[in-house]
C-alpha positions as CSV (number, residue, x, y, z in Angstrom):
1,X,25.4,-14.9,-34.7
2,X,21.6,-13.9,-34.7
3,X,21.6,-16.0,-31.5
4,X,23.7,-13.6,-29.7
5,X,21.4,-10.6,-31.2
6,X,18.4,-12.2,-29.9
7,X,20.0,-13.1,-26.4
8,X,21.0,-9.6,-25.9
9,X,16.9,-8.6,-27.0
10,X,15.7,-10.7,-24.6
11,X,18.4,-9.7,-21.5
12,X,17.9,-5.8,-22.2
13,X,14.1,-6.1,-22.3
14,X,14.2,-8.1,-19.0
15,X,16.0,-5.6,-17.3
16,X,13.5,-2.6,-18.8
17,X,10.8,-5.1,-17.4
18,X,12.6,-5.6,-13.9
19,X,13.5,-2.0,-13.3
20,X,9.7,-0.9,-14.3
21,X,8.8,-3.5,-11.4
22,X,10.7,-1.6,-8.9
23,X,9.7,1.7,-9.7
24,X,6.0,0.4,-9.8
25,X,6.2,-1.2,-6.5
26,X,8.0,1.5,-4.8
27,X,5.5,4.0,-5.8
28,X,2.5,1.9,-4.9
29,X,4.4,1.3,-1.1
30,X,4.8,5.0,-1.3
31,X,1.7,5.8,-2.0
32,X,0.1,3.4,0.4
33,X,2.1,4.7,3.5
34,X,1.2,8.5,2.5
35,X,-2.1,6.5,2.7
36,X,-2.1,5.0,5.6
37,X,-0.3,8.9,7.0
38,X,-3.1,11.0,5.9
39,X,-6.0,9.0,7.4
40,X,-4.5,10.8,11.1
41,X,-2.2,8.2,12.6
């Protein structure tokens, strides 16, 4: 049983960690492009 509890630990915080990763990257493209906008192209 504490098998399953540490399973479902390890699942939920890879999914915190994966979401995190998406967010993250899609601000950093985001903020590149306003970049890469700004400097007059």
């Amino acid at each position: 049983m504490a098998d399953l509890i540490v399973y479902g630990i390890l699942v939920i915080i890879l999914l915190v960690v994966f979401f995190a990763y998406l967010m993250i990257r899609r601000t950093v493209t985001g903020f590149k492009e306003g970049m890469e906008r700004g400097n007059g192209r």
